[in-house]
Every structure is written in structure tokens, then in C-alpha cells.
Rosetta silent file (secondary structure, phi, psi, omega in degrees, C-alpha in Angstrom):
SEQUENCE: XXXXXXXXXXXXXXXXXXXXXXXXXXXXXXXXXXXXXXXXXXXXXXXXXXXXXXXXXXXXXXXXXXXXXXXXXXXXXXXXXXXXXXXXXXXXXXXXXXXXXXXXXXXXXXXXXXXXXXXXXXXXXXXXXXXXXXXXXXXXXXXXXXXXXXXXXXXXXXXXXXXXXXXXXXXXXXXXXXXXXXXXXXXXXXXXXXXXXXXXXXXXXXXXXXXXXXXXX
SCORE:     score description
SCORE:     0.000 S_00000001
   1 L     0.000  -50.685  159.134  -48.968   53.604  201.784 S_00000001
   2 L   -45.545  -18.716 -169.415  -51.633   53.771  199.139 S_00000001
   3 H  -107.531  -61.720 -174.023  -53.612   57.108  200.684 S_00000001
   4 H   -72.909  -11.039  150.848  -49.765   58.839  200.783 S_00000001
   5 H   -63.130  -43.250 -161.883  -49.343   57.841  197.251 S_00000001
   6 H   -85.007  -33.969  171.800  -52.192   58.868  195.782 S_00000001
   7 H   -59.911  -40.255  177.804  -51.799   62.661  197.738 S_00000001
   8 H   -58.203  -15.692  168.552  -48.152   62.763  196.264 S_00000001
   9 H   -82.392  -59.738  174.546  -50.010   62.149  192.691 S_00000001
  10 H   -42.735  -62.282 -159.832  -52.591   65.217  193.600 S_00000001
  11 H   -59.935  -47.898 -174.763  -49.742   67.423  194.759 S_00000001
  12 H   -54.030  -52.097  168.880  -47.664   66.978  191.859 S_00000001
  13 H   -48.775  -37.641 -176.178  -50.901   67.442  189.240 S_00000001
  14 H   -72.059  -18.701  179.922  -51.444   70.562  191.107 S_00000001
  15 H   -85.865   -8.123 -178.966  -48.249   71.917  190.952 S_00000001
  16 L  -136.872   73.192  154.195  -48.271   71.627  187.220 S_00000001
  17 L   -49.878  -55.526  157.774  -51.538   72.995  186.615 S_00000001
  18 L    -8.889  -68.478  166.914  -50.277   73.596  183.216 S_00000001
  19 L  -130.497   48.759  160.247  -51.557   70.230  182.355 S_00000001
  20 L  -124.182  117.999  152.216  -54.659   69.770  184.732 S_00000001
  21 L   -59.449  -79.092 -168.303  -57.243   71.568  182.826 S_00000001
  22 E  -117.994  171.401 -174.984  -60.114   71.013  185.896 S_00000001
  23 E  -148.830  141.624 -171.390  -60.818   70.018  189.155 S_00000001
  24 E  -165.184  124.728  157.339  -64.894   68.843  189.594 S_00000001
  25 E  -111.164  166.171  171.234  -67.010   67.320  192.176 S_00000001
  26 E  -154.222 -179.583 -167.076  -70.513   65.924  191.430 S_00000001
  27 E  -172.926  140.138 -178.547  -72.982   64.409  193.132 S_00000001
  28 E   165.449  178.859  171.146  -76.410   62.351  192.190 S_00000001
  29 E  -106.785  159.292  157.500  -77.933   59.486  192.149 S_00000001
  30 L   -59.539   34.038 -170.698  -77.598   55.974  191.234 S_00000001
  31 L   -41.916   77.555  178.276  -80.454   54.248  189.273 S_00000001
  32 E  -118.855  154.633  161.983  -79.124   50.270  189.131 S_00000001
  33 E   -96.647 -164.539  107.859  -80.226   46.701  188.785 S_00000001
  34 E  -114.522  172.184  171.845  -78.849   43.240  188.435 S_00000001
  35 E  -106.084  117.576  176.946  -79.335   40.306  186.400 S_00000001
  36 E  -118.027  128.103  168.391  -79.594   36.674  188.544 S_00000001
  37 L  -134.286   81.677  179.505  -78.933   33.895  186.433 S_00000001
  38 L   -55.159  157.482  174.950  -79.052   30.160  187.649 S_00000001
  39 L   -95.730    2.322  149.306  -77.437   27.929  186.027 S_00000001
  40 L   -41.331   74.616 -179.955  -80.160   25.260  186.752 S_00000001
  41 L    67.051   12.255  164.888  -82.593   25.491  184.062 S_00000001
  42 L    58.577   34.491  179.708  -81.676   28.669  182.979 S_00000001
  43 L   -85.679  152.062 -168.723  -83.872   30.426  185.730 S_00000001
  44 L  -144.911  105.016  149.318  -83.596   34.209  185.616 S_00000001
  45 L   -10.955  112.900 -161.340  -84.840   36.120  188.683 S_00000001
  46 L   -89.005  130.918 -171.753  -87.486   38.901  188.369 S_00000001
  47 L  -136.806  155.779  179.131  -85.304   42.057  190.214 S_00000001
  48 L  -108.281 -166.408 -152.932  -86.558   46.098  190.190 S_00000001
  49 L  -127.646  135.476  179.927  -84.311   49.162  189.909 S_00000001
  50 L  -120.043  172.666  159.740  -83.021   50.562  193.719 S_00000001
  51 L  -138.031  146.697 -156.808  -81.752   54.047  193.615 S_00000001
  52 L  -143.523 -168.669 -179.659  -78.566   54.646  195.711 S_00000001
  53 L  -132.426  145.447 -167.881  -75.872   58.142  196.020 S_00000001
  54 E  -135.830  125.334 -172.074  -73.391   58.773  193.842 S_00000001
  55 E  -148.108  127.616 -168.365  -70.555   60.955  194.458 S_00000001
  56 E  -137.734 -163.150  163.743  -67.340   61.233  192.429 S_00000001
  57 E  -165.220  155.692 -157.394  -64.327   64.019  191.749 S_00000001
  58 E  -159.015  146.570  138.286  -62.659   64.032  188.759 S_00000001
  59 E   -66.887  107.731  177.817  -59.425   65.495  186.762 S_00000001
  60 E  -110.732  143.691  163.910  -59.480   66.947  182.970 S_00000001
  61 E   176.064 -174.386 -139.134  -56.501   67.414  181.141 S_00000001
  62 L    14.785   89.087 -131.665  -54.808   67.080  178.349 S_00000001
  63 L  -101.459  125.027  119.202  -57.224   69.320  176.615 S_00000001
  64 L  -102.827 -129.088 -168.811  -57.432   70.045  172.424 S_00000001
  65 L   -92.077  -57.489 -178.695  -60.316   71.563  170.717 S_00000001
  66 L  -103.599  -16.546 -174.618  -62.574   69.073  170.579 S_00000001
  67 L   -94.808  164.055  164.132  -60.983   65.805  172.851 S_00000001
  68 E  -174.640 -166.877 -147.455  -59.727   65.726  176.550 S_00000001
  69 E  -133.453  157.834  169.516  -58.942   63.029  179.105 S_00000001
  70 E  -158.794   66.137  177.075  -60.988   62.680  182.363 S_00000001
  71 E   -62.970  109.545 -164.311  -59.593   60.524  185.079 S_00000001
  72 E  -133.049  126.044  150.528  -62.835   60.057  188.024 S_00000001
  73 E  -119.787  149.857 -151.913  -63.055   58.656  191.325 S_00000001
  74 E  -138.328  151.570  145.320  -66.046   57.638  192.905 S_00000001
  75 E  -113.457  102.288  178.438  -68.396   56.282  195.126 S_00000001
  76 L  -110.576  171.627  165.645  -71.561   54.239  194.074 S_00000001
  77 E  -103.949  126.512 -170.863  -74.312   52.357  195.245 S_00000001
  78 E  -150.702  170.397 -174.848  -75.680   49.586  193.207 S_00000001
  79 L   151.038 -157.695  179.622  -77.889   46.575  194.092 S_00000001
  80 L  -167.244  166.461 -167.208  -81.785   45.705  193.587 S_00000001
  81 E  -108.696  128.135  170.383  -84.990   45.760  194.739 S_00000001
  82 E  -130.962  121.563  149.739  -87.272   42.305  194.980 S_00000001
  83 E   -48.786  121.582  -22.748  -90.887   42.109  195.438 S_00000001
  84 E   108.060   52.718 -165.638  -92.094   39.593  197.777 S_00000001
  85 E   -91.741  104.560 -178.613  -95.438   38.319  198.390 S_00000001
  86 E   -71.487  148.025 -147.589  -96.005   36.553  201.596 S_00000001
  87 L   176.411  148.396 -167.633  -98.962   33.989  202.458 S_00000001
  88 L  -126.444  171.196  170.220 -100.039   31.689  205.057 S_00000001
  89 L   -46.977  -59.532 -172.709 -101.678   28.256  205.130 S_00000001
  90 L   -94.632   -0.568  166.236 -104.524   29.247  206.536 S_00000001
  91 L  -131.693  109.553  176.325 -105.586   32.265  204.448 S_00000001
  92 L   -70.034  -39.609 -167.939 -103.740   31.441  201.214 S_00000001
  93 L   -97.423   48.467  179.394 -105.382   34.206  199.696 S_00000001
  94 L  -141.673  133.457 -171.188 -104.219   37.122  201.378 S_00000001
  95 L  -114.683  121.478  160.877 -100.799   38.440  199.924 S_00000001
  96 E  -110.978  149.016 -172.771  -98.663   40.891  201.459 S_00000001
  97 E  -102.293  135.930 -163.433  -95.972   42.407  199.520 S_00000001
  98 E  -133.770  129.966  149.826  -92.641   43.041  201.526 S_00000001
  99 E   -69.369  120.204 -167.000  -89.649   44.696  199.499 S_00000001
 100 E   -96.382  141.895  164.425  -86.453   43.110  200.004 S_00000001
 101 E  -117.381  140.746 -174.142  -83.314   46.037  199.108 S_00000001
 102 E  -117.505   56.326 -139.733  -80.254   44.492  198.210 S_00000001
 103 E  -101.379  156.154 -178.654  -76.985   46.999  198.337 S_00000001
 104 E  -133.510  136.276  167.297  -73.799   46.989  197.167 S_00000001
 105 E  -113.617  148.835 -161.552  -71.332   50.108  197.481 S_00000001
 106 E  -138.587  154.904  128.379  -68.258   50.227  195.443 S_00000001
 107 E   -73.065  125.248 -149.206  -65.196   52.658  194.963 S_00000001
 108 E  -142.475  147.580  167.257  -64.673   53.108  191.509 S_00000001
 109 E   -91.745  132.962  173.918  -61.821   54.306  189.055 S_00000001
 110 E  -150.843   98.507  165.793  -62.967   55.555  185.628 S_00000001
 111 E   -80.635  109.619  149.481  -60.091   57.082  182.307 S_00000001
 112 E  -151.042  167.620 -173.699  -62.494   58.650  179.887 S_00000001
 113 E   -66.623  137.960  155.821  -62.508   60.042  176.324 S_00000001
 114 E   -92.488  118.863  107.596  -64.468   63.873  176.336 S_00000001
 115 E   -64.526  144.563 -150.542  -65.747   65.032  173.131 S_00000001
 116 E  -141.938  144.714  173.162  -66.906   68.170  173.104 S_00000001
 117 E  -138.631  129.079  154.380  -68.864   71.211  171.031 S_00000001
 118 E  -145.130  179.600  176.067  -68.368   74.505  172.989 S_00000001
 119 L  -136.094 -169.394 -176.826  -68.913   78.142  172.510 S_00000001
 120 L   -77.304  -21.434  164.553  -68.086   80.904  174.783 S_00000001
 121 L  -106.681  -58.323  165.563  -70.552   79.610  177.544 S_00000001
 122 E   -54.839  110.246  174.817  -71.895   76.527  176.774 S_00000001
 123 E  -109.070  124.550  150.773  -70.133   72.872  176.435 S_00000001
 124 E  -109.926  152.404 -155.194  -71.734   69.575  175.240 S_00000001
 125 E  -164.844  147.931  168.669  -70.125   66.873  175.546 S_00000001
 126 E  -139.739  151.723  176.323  -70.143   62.986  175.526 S_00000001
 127 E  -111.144  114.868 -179.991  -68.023   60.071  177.396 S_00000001
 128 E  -126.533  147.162 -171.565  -66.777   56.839  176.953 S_00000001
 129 E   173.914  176.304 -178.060  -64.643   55.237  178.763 S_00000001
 130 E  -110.795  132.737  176.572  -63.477   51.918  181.481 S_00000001
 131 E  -112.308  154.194  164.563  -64.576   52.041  184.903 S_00000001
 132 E  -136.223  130.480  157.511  -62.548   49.337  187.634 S_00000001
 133 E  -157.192 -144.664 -151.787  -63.927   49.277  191.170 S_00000001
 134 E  -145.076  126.427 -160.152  -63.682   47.522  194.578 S_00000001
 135 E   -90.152  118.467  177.406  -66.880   46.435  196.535 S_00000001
 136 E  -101.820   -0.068 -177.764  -66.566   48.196  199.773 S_00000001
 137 E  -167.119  163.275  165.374  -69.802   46.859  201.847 S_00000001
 138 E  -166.639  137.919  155.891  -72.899   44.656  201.140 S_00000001
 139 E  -155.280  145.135 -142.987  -76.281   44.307  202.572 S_00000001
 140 E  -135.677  132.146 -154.920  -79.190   42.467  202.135 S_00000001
 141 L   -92.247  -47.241 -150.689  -82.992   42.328  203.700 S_00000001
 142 L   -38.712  140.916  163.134  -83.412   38.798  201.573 S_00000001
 143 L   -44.776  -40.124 -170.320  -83.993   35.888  203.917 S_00000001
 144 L  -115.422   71.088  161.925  -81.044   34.194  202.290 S_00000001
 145 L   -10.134  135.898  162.767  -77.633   36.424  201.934 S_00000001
 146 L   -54.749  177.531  166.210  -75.574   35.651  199.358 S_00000001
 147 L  -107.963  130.203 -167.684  -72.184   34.086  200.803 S_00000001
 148 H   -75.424  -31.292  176.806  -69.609   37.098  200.488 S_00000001
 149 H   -19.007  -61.467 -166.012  -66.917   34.134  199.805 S_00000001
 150 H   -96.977   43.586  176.686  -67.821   33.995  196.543 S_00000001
 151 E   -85.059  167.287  156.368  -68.238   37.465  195.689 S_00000001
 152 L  -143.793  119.012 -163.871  -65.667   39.195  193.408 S_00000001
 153 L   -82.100  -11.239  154.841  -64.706   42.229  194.946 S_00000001
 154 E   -98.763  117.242 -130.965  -62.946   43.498  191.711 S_00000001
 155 E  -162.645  123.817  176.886  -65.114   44.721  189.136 S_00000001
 156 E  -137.444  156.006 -176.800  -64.740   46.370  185.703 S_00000001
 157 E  -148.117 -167.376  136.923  -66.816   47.672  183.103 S_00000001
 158 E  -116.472  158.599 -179.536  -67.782   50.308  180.771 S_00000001
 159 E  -113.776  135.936  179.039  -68.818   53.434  181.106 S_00000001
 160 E  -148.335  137.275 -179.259  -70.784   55.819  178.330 S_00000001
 161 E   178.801 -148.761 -172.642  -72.970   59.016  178.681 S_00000001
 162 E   172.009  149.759 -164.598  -72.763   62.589  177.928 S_00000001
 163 E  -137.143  175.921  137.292  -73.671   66.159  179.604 S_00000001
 164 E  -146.326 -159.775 -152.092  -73.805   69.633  179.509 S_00000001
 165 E  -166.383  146.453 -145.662  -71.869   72.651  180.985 S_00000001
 166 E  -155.880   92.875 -148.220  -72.501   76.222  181.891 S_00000001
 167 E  -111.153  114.371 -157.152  -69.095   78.020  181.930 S_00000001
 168 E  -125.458   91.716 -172.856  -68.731   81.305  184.225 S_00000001
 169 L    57.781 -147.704 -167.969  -64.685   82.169  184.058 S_00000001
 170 L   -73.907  -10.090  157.010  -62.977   79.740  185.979 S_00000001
 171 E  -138.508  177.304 -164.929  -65.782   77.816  187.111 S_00000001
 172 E  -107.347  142.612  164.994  -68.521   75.733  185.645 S_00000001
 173 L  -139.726  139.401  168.449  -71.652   73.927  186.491 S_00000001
 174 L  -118.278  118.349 -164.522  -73.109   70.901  184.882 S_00000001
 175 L  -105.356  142.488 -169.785  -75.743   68.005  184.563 S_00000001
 176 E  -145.942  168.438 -175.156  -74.299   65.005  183.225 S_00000001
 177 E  -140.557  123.633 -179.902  -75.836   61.724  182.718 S_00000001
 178 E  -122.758  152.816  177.241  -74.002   58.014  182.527 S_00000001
 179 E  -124.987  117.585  157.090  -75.157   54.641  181.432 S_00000001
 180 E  -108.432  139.802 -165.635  -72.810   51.671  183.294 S_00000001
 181 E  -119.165  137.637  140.192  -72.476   48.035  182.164 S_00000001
 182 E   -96.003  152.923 -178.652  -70.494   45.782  184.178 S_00000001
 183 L   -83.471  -20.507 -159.535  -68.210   43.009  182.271 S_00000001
 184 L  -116.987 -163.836 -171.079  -67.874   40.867  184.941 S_00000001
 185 L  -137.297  104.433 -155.757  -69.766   39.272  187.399 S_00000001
 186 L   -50.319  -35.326 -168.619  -70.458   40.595  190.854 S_00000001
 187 E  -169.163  104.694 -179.598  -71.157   36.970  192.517 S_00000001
 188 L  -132.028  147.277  177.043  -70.851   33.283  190.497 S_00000001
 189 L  -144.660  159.289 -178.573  -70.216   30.275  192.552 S_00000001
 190 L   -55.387 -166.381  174.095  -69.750   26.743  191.154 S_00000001
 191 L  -117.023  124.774  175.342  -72.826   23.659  190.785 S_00000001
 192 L  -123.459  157.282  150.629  -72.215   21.755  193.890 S_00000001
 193 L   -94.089  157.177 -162.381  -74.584   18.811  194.217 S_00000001
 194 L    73.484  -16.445  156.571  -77.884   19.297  196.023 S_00000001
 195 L  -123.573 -111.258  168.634  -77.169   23.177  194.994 S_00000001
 196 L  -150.842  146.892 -178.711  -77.413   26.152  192.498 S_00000001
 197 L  -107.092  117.000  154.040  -74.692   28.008  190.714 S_00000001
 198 L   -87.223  137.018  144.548  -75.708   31.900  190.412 S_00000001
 199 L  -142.243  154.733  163.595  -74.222   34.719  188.649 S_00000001
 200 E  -145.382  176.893 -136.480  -74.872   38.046  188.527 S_00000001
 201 E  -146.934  153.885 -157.794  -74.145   41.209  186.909 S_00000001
 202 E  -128.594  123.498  161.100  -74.544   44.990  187.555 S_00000001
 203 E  -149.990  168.052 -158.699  -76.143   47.750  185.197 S_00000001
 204 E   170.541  143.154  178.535  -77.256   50.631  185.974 S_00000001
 205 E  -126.832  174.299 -168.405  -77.260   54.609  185.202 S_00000001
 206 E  -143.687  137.414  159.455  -76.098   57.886  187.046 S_00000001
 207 E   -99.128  112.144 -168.972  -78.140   61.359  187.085 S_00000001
 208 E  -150.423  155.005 -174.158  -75.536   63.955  188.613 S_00000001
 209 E  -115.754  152.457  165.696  -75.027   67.757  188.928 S_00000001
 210 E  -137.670 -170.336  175.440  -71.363   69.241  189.399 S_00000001
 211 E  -173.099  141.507 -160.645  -68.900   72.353  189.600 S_00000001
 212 E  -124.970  162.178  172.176  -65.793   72.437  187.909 S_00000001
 213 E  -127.231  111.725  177.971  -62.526   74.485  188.621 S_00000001
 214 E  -111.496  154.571  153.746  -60.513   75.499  185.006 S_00000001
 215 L   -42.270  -40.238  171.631  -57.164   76.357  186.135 S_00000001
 216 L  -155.398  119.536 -172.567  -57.208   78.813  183.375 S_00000001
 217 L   -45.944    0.000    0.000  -59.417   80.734  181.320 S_00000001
């Protein structure tokens, strides 16, 4: 019911082109972390940067001279990286370092503000805006998996970054760049006794290339 809703919302924007500016795909990657924070002494987790694929399509419209609207759905990848050094009894002092990757993949919603500078070829532009999205898989090398119970599979944030655009007629190509915060917390579970209350949190930026479709010159 949801997948037949959302084509009767495409067919209608398309039939009134009029006020759909664009049509855009992109593609790139996903540079993200997290943040682990027991609540136990305030321990905070040492975590790396993973890189993941990023793929979105997106809607412009309601268009003036310098503002416009940009309604984007997406698919990222988000997660972390842990370093690992392993050791035995009997040779303490030989470490090997094993990488644990930690992934998360999400479907994501995003409304954002354009500003804009253009000329007859050339657009710059910056974005702000609220992302919402929906954790569609997780997996994890770590000896100890999180428990997906306590996950929260709804997730919102902001989004802010800015591009630019290389405009040939009716279509376009661009490199755009985003920085994402999440507000909320990807996985918190209470203080039980005998265990530890986690939470953590998602940041993280996107490098991406596109091609746009204007409707009209």
C-alpha cells in the first residue's frame, strides 16, 4: 500500500511538471562514524571512520531566484571501524591487529532549503535541511553484537552541505558534498545490574556526483 502510494505521488508530480523543477540521481560514498558512550564511568569507545555507498534521487521545485525546495530519498551506509589487538598468554608480546566493521544501512527521507548563485552555466549552492530514516539491515564482525531489541530503527537528524553544478540545457551534472549529524540515538539500552547501558550516535559525511533533469529551460 505504501510502494502504490508513493508511485501515485511520482505520477501526479510528473504530470504537473510545472512545479517539479528537476529530477536527479547521485551516487557516492559514505564517510561515517559513531560515538559509544557507557554510562558506567563515562567510558567512551575509541571507533575509526568505515566508508559505505550512498545512493539517493531527489525532486526540486518550487524554484525562485535564489531559494528552492529539494525533497531526497536515499540509501546509506553508516557504521564503524574498531581496531583490535589480539594476544596470547604465552607470547604476550606479539599483537595482531584484526579490524572489526560494524554496518548499518538505512533508507532515508531528507526536505531541504537550496540557496543558490547561478549564471548561465554554473550553480553554487548550499543545503540545510532534516533527514528521517529507517534502519534496514545490521552487521557486525565484533565478537559481541549489539542486541537488535534495543535498537531504534527510526532515526532523525540534520543534514547541511553544499555543491556545485554544470548546467548543459535540460540537464546538469554535479559534485555535492554533505555533513550528517544524527539527533537521536541509534542503540541505548537501560543499566540492568551486573550490566552496561550504551548509547550511540551516528555522524558522518557524503562525497557524491549526480545528473539532473530541468523540466524546462
Amino acid at each position: 500500500m505504501r510502494i502504490l502510494t508513493l508511485i501515485l505521488l511520482f505520477s501526479y508530480s510528473f504530470s504537473n511538471a510545472q512545479f517539479i523543477q528537476s529530477l536527479g540521481i547521485k551516487g557516492g560514498i559514505a564517510v561515517t562514524n559513531q560515538t559509544w558512550e557507557y554510562q558506567i564511568a563515562s567510558v567512551v569507545v575509541d571507533t575509526d571512520k568505515r566508508t559505505g555507498k550512498y545512493f539517493g534521487v531527489n525532486l526540486e521545485f518550487i524554484e525562485s531566484k535564489h531559494f528552492s525546495v529539494i525533497t531526497e530519498f536515499s540509501y546509506i551506509e553508516k557504521g564503524h571501524h574498531q581496531d583490535v589487538y589480539l594476544t596470547t598468554i604465552d607470547q604476550p608480546e606479539l599483537r595482531n591487529k584484526v579490524i572489526f566493521d560494524t554496518k548499518f544501512s538505512y533508507a532515508e527521507f531528507s526536505p531541504l532549503l537550496k540557496v543558490r548563485i547561478e549564471d548561465e552555466r554554473f550553480v553554487l549552492y548550499g543545503l540545510l535541511g532534516f533527514r528521517a530514516g529507517y534502519q534496514l539491515s545490521y552487521k557486525s564482525d565484533f565478537y559481541f553484537p549489539l542486541d537488535g531489541n534495543d535498537f531504534n530503527k527510526f532515526l532523525y537528524g540534520i543534514a547541511a552541505g553544499g555543491g556545485i553544478e554544470y548546467k548543459m540545457k535540460q540537464l546538469s551534472i554535479h559534485t555535492e558534498f554533505q555533513y550528517h549529524h544524527d539527533l537521536n540515538t541509534v542503540h541505548q539500552n537501560a543499566l540492568v545490574p551486573g550490566g552496561t547501558a550504551v548509547e550511540i550516535k551516528n555522524w558522518g559525511y557524503i562525497i557524491c556526483v549526480g545528473v539532473k533533469y530541468y523540466f524546462s529551460q
